[in-house]
KOLDRENPA-500618 format. One line per 4 residues: number of its first residue (from 1); their letters; for each residue x, y, z of N, C-alpha, C, O. Coordinates in steps of 0.02 Angstrom, whole numbers, plus 50000, padded with zeros to 5 digits. Example, Ala and Ser with C-alpha at 12.3 -4.5 7.8 and 13.67 -1.06 7.14 Angstrom:
! residues 2
1) AS) 50660:49716:50390:50615:49775:50390:50660:49835:50390:50712:49834:50423; 50642:49888:50354:50684:49947:50357:50645:50002:50394:50670:50057:50402
***
This chain:
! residues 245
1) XXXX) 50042:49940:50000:50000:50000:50000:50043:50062:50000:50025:50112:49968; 50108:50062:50041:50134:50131:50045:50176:50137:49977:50194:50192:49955; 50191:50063:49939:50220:50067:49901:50191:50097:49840:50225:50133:49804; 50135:50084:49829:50088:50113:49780:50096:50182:49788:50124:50213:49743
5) XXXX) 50070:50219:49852:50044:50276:49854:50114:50323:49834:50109:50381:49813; 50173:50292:49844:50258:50344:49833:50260:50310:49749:50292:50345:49709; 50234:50255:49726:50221:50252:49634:50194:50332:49632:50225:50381:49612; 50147:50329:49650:50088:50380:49620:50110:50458:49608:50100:50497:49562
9) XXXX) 50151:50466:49683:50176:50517:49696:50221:50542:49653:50231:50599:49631; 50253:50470:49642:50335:50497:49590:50275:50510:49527:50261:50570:49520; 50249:50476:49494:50189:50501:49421:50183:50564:49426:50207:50614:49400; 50154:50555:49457:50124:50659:49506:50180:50702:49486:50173:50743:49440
13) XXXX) 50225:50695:49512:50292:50743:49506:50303:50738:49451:50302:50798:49435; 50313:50713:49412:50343:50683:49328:50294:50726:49275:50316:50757:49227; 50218:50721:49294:50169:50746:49232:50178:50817:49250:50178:50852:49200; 50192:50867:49338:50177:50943:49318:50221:50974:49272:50209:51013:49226
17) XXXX) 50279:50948:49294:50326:50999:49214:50318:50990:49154:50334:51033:49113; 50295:50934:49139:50274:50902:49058:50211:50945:49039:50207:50969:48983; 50158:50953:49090:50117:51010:49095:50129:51076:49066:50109:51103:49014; 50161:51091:49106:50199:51168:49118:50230:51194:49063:50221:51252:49043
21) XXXX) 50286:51130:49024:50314:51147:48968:50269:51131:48910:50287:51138:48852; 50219:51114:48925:50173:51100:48847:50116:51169:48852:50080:51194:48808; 50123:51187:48919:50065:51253:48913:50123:51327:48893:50103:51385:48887; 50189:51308:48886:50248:51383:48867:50257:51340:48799:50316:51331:48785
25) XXXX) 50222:51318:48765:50251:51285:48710:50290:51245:48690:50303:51234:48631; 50320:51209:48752:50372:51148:48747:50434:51176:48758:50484:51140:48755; 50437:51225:48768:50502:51274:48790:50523:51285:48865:50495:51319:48907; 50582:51245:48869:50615:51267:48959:50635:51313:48946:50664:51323:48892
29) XXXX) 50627:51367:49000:50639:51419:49018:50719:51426:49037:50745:51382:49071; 50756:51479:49016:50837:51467:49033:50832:51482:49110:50801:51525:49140; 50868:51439:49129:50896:51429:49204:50856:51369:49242:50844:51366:49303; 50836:51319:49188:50801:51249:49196:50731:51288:49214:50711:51346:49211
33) XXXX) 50709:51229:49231:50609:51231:49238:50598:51259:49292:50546:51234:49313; 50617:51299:49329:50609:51318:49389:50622:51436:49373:50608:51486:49406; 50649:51423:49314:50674:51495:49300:50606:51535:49267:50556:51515:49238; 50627:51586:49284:50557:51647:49260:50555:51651:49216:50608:51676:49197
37) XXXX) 50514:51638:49165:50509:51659:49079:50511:51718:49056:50465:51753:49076; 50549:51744:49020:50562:51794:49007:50487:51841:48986:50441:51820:48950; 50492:51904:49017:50405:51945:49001:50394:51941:48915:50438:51936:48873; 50327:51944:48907:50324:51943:48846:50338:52002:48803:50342:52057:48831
41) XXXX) 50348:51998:48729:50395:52081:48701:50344:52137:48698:50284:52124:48694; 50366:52193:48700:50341:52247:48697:50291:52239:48646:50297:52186:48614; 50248:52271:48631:50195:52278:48568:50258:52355:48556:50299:52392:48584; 50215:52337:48480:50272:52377:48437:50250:52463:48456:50195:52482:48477
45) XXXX) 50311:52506:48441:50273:52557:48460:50223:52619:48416:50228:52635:48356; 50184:52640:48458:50143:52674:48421:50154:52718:48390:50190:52763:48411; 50129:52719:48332:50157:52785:48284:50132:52871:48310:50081:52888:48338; 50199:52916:48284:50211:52969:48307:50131:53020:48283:50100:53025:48230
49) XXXX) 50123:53046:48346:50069:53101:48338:50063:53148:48286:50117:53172:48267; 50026:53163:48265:50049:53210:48174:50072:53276:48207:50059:53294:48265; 50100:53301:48170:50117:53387:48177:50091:53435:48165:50088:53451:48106; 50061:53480:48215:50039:53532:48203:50042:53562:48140:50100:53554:48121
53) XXXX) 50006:53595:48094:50038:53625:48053:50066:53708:48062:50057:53743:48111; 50085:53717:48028:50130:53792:48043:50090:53861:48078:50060:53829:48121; 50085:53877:48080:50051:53946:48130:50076:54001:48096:50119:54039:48119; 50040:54008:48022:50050:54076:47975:50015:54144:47994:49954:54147:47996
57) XXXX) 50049:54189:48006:50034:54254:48025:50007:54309:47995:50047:54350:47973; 49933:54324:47987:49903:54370:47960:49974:54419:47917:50024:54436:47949; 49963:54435:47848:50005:54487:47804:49984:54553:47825:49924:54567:47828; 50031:54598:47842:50010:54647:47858:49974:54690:47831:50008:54711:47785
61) XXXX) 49896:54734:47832:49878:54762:47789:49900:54812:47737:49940:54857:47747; 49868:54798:47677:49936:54873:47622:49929:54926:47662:49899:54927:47716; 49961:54977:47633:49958:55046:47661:49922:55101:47625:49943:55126:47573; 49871:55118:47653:49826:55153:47613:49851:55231:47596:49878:55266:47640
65) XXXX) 49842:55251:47538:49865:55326:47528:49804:55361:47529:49757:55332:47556; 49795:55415:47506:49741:55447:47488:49727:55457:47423:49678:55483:47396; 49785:55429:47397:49755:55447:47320:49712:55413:47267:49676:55371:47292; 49706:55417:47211:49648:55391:47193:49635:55309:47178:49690:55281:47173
69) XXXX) 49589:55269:47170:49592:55204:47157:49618:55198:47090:49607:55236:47043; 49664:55133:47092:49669:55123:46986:49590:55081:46962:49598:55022:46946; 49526:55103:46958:49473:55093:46915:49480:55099:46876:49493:55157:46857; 49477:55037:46819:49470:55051:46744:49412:55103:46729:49360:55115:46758
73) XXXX) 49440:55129:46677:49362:55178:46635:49377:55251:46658:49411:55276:46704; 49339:55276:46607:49359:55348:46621:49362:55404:46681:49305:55419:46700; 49396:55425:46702:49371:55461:46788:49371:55536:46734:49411:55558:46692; 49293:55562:46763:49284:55650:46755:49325:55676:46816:49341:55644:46866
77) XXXX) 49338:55744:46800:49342:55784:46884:49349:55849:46840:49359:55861:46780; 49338:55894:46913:49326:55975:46879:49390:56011:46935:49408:55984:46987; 49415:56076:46908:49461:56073:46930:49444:56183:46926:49403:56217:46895; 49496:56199:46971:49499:56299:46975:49560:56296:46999:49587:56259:47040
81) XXXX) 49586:56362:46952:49647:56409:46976:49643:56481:46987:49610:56524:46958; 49673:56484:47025:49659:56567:47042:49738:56586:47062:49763:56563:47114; 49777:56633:47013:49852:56653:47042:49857:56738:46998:49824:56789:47007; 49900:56725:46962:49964:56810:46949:49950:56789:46863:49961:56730:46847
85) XXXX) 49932:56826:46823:49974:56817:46766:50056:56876:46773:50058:56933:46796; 50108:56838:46748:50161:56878:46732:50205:56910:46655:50250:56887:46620; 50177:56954:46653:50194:56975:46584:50244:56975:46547:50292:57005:46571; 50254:56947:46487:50323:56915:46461:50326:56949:46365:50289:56948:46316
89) XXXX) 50386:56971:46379:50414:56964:46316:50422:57033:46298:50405:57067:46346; 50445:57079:46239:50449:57158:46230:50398:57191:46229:50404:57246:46256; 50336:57176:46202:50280:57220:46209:50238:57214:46278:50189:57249:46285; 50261:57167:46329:50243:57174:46387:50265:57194:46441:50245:57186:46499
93) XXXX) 50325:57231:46412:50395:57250:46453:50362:57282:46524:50356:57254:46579; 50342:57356:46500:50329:57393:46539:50240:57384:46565:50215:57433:46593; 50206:57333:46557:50140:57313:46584:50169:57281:46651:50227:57266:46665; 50097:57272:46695:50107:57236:46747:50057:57196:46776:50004:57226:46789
97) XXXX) 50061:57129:46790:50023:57077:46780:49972:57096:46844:49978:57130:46895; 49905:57047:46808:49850:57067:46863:49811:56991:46887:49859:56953:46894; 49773:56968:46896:49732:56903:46928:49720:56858:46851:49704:56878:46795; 49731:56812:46870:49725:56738:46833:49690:56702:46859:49706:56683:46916
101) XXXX) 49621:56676:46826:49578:56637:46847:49570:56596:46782:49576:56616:46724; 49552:56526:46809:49525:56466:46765:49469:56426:46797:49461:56417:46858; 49441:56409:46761:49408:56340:46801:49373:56292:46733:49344:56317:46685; 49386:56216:46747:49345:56164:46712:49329:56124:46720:49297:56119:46772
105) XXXX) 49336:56060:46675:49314:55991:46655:49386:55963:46624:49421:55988:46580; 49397:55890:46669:49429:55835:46612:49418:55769:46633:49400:55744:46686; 49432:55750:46587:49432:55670:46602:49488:55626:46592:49524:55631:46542; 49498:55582:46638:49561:55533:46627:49538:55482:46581:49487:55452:46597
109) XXXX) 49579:55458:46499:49545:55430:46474:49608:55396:46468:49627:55376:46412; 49641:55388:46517:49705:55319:46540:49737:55319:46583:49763:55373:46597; 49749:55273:46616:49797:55300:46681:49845:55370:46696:49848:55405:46747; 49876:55375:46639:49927:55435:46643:49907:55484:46563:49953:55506:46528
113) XXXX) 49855:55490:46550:49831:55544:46498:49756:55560:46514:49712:55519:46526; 49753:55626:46511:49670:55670:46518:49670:55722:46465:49713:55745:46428; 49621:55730:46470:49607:55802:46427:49561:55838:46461:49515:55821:46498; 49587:55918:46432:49530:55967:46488:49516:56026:46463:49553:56071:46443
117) XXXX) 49456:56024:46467:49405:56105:46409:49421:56155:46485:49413:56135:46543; 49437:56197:46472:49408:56265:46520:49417:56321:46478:49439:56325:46420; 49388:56380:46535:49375:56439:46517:49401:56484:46586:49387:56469:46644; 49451:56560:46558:49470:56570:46594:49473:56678:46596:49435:56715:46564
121) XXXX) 49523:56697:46637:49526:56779:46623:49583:56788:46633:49614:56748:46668; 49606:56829:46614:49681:56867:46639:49674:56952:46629:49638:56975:46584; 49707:56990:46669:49720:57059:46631:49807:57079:46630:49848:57057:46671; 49819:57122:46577:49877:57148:46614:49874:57239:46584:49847:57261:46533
125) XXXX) 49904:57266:46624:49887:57346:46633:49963:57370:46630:50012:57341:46654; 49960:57436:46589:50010:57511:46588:50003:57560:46597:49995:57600:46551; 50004:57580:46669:50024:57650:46669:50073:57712:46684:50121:57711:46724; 50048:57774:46638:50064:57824:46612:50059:57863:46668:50003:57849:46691
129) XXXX) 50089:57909:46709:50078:57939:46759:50122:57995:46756:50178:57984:46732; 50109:58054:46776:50138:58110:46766:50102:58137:46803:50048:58151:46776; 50108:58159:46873:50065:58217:46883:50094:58280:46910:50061:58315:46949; 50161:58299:46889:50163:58381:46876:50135:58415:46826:50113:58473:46826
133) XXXX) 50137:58352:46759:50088:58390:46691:50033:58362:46685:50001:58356:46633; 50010:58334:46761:49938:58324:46765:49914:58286:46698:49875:58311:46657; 49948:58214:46693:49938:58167:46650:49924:58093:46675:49956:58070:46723; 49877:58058:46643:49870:57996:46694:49829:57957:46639:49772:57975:46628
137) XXXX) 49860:57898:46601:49830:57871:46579:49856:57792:46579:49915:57775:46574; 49802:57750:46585:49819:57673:46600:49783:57631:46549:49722:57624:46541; 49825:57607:46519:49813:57529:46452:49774:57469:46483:49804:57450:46534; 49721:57434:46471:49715:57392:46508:49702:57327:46451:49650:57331:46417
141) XXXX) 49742:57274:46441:49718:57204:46415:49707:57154:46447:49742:57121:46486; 49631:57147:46418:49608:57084:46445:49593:57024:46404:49560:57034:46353; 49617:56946:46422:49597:56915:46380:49534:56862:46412:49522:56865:46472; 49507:56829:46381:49446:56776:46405:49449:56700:46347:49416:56686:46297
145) XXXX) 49499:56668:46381:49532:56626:46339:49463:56554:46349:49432:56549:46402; 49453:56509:46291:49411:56429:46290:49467:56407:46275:49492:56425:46222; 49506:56359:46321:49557:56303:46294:49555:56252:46317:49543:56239:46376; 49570:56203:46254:49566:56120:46274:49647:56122:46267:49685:56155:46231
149) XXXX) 49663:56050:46337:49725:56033:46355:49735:55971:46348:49691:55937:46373; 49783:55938:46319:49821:55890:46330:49863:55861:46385:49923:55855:46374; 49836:55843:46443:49870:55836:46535:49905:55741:46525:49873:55689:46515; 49975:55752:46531:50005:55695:46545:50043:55706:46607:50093:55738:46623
153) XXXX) 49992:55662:46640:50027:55652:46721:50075:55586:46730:50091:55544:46688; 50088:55592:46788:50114:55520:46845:50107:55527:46906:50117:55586:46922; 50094:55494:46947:50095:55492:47019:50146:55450:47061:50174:55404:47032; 50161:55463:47131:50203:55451:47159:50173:55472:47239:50158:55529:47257
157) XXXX) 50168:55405:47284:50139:55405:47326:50079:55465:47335:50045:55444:47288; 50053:55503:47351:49985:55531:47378:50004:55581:47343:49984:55628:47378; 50039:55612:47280:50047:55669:47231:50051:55646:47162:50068:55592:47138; 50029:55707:47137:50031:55685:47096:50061:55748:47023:50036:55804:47022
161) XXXX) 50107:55730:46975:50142:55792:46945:50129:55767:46853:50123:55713:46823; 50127:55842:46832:50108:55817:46770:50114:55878:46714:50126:55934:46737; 50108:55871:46646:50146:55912:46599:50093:55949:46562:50045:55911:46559; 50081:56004:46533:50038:55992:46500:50025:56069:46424:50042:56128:46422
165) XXXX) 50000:56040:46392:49994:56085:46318:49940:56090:46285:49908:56037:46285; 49905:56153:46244:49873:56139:46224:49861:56207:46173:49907:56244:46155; 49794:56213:46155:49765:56282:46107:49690:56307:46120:49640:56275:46137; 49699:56373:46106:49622:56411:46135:49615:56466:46088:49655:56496:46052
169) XXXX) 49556:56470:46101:49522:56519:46072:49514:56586:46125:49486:56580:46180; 49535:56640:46105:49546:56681:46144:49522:56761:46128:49555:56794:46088; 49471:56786:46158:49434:56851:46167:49472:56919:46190:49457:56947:46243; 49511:56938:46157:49540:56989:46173:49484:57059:46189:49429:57059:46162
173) XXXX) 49506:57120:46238:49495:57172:46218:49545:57239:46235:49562:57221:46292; 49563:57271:46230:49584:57331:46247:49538:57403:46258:49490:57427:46229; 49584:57424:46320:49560:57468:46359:49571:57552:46370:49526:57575:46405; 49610:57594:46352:49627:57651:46363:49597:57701:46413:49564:57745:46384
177) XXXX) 49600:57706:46472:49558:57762:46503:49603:57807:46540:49650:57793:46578; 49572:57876:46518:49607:57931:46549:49600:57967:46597:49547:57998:46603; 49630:57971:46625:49596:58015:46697:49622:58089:46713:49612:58118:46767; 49663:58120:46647:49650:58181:46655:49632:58224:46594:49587:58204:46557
181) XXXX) 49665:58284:46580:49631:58342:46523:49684:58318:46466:49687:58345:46410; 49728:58265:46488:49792:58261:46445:49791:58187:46431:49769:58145:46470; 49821:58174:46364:49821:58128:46354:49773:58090:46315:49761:58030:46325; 49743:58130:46266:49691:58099:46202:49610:58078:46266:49603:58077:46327
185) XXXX) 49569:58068:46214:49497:58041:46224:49526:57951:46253:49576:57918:46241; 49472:57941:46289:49462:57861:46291:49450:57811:46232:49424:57826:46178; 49472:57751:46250:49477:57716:46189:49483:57643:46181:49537:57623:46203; 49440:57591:46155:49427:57533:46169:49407:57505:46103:49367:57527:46062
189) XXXX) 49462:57421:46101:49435:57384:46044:49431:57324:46074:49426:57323:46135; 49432:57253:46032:49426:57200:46043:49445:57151:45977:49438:57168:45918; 49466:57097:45997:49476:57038:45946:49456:56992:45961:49425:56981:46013; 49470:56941:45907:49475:56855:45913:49505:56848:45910:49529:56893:45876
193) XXXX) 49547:56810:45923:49626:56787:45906:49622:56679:45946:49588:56645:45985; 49678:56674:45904:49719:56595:45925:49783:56602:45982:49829:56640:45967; 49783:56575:46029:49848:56544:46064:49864:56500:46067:49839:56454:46034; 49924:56490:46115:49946:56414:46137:49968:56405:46208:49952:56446:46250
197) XXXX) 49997:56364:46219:50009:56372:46290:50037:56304:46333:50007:56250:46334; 50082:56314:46357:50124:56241:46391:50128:56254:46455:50140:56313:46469; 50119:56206:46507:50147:56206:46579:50135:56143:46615:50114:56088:46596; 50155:56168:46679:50172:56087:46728:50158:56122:46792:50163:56181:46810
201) XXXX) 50133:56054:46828:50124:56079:46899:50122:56005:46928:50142:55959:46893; 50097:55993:46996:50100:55960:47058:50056:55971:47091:50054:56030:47110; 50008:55932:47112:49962:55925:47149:49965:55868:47204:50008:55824:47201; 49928:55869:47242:49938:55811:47335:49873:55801:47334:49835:55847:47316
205) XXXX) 49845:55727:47358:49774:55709:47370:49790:55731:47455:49838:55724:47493; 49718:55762:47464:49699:55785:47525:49663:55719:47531:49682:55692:47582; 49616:55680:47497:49577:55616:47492:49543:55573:47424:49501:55604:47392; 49552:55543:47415:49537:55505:47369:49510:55538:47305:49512:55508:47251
209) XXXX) 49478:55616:47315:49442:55639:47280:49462:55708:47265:49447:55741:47215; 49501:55726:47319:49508:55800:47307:49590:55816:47302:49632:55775:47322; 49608:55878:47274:49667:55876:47263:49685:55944:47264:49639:55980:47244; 49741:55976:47283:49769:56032:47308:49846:56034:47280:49884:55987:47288
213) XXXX) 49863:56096:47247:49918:56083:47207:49929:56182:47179:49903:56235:47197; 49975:56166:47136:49985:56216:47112:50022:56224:47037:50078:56201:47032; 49989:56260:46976:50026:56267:46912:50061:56308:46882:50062:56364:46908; 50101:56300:46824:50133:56369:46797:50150:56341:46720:50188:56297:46699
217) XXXX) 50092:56402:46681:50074:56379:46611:50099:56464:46571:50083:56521:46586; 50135:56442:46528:50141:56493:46502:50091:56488:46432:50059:56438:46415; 50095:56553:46396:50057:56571:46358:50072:56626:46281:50101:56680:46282; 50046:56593:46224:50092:56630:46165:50009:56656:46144:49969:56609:46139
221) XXXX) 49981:56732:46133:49925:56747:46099:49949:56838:46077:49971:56884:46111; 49935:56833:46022:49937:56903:45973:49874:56907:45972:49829:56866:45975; 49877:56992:45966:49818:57011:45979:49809:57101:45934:49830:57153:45960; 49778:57099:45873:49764:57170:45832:49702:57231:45868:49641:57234:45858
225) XXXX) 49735:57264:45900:49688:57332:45914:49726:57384:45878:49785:57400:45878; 49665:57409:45842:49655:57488:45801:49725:57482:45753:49764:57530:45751; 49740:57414:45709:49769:57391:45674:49826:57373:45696:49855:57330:45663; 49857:57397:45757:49935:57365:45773:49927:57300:45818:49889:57285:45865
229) XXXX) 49973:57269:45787:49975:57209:45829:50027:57194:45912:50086:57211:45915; 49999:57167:45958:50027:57161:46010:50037:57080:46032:49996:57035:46024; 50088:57074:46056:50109:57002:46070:50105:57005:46165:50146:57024:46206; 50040:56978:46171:50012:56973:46246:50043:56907:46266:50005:56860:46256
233) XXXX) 50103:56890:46293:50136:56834:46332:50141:56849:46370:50152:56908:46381; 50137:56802:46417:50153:56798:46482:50161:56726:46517:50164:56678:46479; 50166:56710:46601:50177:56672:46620:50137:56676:46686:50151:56713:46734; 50043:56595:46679:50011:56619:46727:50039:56544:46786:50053:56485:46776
237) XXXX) 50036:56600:46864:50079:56547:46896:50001:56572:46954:49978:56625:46975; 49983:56493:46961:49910:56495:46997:49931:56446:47083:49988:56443:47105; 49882:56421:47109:49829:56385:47152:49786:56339:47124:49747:56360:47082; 49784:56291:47136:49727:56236:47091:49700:56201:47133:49742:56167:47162
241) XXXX) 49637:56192:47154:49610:56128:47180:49558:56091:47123:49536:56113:47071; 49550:56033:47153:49504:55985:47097:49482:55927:47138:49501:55895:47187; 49430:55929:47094:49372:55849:47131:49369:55815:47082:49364:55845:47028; 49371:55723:47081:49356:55687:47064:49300:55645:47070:49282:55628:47127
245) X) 49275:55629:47030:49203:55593:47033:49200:55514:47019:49146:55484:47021
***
């Protein structure tokens, strides 16, 4: 009986490792059957988190000027000068220049070319003065010029500068008045006559629309009173403002 039960025992002992190694796969563990099996391997590792993408920084806004938008198509605007005419050349020697006024219409019919109708005045005056022989007499020419212009500009930040030429039709009259016992009767004619006329100026946007500047246009017009002819040149140097529409 005891012999049986130490059979059984030794069986017993014999089947747990045969067990043991058939549940690790038939594999002894290094350091015989009694050693720790090595942990099982890592799981592989997880792939890397994506990357933010970049953190782009608002462009700074342009910089606004005041001057005008580039809109295709024609821009109108009306425009006034008010300055000096200065009297030029030998028959205006001894005259002396009086108020220069203009005012009109043009239109930009390209970025850097306009054209512009106005209508304008000038005078220029001589006088005769003597008064020990109690003499006093003063010349007065005036003209009232219609001229269309040829305006080639450019601009450059919030100004803007530009050239310009053209031809008019021009209303002459002359004046003679005397103001004492000496010196002939009073005396007054008038013409039609052609000119011409070139100048340049510079103007600054106050805003998108309006513009503040200043010109200097000279001027070629002959002019026949009481048959002699006079060569009325001069040089008108103004004030200009203008609106755009």
């Amino acid at each position: 009986m005891v012999r049986r039960l130490l059979l059984s025992m030794a069986a017993l002992a014999a089947l747990v490792p045969a067990r043991a190694a058939a549940q690790t796969g038939g594999e002894t563990p290094p350091g015989g059957p009694g050693a720790a099996a090595d942990p099982a391997p890592a799981s592989a590792a997880a792939p890397a988190a994506p990357r933010p993408p970049p953190v782009s920084l608002p462009a700074a806004p342009p910089v606004v000027t005041p001057g005008p938008s580039r809109e295709a198509g024609r821009v109108p605007y009306v425009y006034a000068t008010a300055g000096k005419v200065i009297p030029w050349g030998h028959d205006m020697k001894d005259f002396s220049g009086g108020l220069a006024v203009e005012g009109g219409v043009g239109v930009e019919i390209e970025p850097h070319v306009a054209v512009e109708a106005g209508v304008g005045h000038f005078t220029v005056a001589h006088r005769l003065w003597a008064p020990v022989a109690g003499y006093d007499v003063v010349d007065e020419i005036g003209a009232t010029p219609l001229v269309a212009t040829l305006r080639v500009l450019g601009r450059s930040a919030n100004a803007e500068y530009f050239a310009t030429a053209g031809l008019g039709v021009y209303w002459m009259s002359f004046e003679r008045k005397v103001n004492s016992v000496y010196g002939g009767p009073p005396f007054s004619d008038a013409d039609t006559t052609r000119g011409a006329h070139l100048g340049a100026g510079i103007v600054s946007y106050l805003s998108p629309r309006v513009t503040l500047g200043a010109t200097a246009r000279y001027t070629w017009v002959n002019a026949t009173f009481s048959g002699t002819t006079i060569h009325v040149d001069g040089m008108l140097v103004s004030g200009a403002i203008g609106y755009r529409f």
